[in-house]
C-alpha positions in Angstrom: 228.3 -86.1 -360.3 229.2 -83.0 -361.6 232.2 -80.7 -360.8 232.4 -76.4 -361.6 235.6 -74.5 -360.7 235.4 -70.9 -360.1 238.0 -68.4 -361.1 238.6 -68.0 -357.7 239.7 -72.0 -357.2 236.4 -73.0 -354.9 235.2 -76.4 -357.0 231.8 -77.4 -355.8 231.0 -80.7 -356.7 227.3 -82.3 -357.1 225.5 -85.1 -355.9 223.4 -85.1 -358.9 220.8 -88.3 -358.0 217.9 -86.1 -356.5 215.2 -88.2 -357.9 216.7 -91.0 -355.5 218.0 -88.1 -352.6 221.4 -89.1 -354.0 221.3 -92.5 -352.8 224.2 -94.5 -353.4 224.1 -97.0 -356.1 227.2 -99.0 -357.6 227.3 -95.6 -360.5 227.3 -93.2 -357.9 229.8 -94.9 -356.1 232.1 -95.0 -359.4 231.2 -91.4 -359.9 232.2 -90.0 -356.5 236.1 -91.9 -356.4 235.7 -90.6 -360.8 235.5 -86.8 -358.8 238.2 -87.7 -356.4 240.6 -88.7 -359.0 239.7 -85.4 -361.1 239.9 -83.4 -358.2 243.1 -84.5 -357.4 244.8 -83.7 -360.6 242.8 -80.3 -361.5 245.0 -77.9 -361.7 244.0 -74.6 -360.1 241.9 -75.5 -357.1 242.3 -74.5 -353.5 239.2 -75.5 -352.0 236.5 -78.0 -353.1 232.6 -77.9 -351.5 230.6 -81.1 -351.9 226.8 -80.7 -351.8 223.8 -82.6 -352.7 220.9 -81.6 -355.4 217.5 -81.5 -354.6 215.8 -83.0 -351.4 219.1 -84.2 -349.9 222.8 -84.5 -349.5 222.7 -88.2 -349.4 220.3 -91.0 -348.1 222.9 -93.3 -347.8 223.0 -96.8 -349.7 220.3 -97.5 -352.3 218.3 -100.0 -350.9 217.3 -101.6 -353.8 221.4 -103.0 -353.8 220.2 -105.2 -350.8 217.7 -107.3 -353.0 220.6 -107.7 -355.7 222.7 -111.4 -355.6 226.4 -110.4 -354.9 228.4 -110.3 -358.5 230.5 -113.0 -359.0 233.5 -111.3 -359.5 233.1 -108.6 -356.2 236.5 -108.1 -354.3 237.0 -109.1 -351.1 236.2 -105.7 -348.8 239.8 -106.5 -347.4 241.7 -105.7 -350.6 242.7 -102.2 -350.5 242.1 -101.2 -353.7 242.7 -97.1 -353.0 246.0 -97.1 -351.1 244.6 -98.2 -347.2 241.2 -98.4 -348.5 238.3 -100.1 -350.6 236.4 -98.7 -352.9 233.6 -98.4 -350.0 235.8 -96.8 -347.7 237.4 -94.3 -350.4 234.3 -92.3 -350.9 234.5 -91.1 -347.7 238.2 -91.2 -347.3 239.2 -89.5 -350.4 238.2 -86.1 -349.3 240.4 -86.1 -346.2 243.2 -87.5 -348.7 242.6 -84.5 -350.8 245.3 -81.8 -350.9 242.9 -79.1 -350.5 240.3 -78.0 -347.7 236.8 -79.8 -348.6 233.7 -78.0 -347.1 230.3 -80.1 -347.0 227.2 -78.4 -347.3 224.5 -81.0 -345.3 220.9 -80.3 -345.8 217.7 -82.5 -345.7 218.7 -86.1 -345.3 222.6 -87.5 -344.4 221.9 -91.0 -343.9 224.7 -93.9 -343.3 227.1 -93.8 -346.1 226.0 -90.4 -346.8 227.7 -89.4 -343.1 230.4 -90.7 -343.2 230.9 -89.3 -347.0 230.4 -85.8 -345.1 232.3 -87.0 -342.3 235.2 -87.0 -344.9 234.8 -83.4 -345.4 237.3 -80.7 -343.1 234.4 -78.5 -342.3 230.3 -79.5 -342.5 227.9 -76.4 -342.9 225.0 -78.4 -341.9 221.0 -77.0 -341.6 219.8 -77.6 -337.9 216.9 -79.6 -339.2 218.7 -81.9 -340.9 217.7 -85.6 -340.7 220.7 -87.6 -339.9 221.7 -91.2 -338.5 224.8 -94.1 -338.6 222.3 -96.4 -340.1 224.0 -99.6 -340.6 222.9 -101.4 -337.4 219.5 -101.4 -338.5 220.7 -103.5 -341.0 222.5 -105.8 -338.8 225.9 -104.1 -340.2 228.7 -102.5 -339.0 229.5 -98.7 -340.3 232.2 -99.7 -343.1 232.7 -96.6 -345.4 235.6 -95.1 -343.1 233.5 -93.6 -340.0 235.5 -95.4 -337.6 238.5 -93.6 -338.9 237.1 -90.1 -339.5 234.7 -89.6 -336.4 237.9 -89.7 -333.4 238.7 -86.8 -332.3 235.1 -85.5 -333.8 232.6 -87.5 -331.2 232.7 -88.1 -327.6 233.5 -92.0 -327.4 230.2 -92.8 -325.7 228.1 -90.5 -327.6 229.5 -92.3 -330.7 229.3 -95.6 -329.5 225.3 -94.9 -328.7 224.7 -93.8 -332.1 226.3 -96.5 -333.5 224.6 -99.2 -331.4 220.9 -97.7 -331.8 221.1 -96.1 -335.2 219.0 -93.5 -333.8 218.1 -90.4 -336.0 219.5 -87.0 -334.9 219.1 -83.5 -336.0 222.1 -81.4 -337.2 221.5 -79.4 -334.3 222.2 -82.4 -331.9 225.5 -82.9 -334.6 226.7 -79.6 -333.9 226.7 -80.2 -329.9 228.0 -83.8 -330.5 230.7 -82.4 -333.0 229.5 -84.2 -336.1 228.9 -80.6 -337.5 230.9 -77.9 -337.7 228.5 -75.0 -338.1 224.8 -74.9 -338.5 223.3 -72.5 -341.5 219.7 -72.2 -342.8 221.2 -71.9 -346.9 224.3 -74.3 -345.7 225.6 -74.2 -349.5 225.7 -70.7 -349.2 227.6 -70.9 -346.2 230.0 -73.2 -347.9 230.7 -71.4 -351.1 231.0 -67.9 -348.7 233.3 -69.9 -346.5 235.2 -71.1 -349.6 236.1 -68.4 -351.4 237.3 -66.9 -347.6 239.9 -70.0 -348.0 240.7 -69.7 -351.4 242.1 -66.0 -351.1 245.2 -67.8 -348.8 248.3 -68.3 -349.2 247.4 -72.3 -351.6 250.9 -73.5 -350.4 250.3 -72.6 -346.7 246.7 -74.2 -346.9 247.9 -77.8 -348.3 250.6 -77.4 -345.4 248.2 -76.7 -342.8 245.9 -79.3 -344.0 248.9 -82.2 -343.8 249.7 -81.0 -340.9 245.9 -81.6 -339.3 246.3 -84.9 -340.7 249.6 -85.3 -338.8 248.1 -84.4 -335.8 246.2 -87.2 -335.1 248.5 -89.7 -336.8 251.4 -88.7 -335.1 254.3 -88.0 -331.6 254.7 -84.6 -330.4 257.9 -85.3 -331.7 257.2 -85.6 -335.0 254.4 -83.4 -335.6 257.0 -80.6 -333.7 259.3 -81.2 -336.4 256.6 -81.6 -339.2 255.6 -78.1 -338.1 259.6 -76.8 -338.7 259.5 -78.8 -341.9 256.5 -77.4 -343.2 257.2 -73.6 -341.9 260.5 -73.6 -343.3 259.7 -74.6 -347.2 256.8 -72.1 -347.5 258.6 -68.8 -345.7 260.0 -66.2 -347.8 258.3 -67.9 -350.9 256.3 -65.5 -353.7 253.2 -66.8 -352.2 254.1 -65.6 -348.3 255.4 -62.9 -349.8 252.4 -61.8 -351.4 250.3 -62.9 -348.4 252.2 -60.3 -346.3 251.8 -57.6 -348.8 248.5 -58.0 -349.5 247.4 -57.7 -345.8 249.3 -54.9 -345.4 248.2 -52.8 -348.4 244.6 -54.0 -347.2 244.4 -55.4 -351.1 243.3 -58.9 -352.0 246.3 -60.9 -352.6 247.6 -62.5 -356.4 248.5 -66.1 -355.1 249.9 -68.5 -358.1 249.0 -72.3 -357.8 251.6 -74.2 -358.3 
């Protein structure tokens, strides 16, 4: 893995495993919850985008694990480990746990764990030829690296339920009809970093809020996310930040946001 922050804020963080199209191997899975963690205490950054090097973003799980006898001292996958996940699951998960807007920039292969590691993401600039499936059937497994929690609200129920049950290989254009991408791009890191720095130059405290506030939506009553809203509007108006986010539109300027 490897991590750059701009001066701008926009980190873009690296699969870096091309010669294996970023497979995922026990090290890569260290690496990625390693890039979490760091993300979530780097000071400075407003938005991340997560690519992958080489042919891929991610052909899912290293099949050579599969031949390997079970360590002796493996957790049970029902010990949360990362808050309400395991270490599995928090690859995936972490990015939606992440303060800031993550962008994922899908190209070549997104295979089973390599979804639903993009499925994490806010946004997915995806290429329309992209090779992509919920593999784990074909292994006789059940997807287990947090789809089921991040595809509602993303994936007609049916629709998801046939992908699941077939493990049938779609393009990212079929993922942008079916909602599993958000845009499609020929050069989707491009894309990314282009719509990055667009999110980087707003208002960081109104971003985080907005972003909890997604996460509210789907967790929560309309009574609570009305009043989530009030809570949320009401600590960031009239603060240097908005402030600055008003006077920068209207001198037509690019605005001077501090991070806090």
């Amino acid at each position: 893995m490897a991590i750059d922050l701009s001066d701008s804020g926009v980190a873009h963080v690296r699969l870096t495993r091309a010669d294996k199209m970023n497979a995922l191997d026990p090290a890569m899975f260290e690496a990625i919850i390693d890039a979490g963690e760091r993300l979530g205490t780097m000071k400075g950054v407003r938005v991340v985008v997560l690519s992958g090097e080489g042919r891929a973003f991610c052909a899912g799980l290293d099949l050579s694990n599969f031949t390997k006898a079970p360590s002796s001292d493996a957790r049970p996958l029902t010990e949360r480990t990362h808050g309400n996940a395991n270490p599995f699951q928090q690859v995936a998960m972490q990015w939606r746990k992440l303060a800031v807007p993550v962008i994922a920039a899908v190209h070549g292969v997104c295979f089973g764990g390599g979804l639903q590691i993009a499925s994490g993401a806010d946004i997915r600039i995806v290429h329309p030829d992209t090779r992509m499936a919920i593999m784990e059937l074909k292994w006789g497994l059940v997807p287990d690296m947090g789809g089921y929690a991040l595809w509602r609200g993303l994936v007609r129920d049916d629709v998801l339920r046939e992908l699941i049950y077939t493990n049938r290989e779609f393009t990212g254009a079929e993922a942008r009809e079916i909602g599993l991408a958000t845009e499609l791009s020929d050069d989707p890191l491009a894309r990314a970093l282009e719509l990055a720095e667009t999110i980087a130059n707003r208002n960081p405290d109104a971003i985080r809020a907005a972003k909890r506030l997604q996460e509210a939506m789907t967790e929560r009553s309309a009574d609570e996310i009305l009043l989530a809203e009030s809570v949320e509007q009401e600590a960031i108006m009239r603060t240097p930040n908005q402030v600055e986010a008003v006077m920068a539109a209207m001198q037509k300027r690019r605005p001077d946001f501090t991070d806090g």
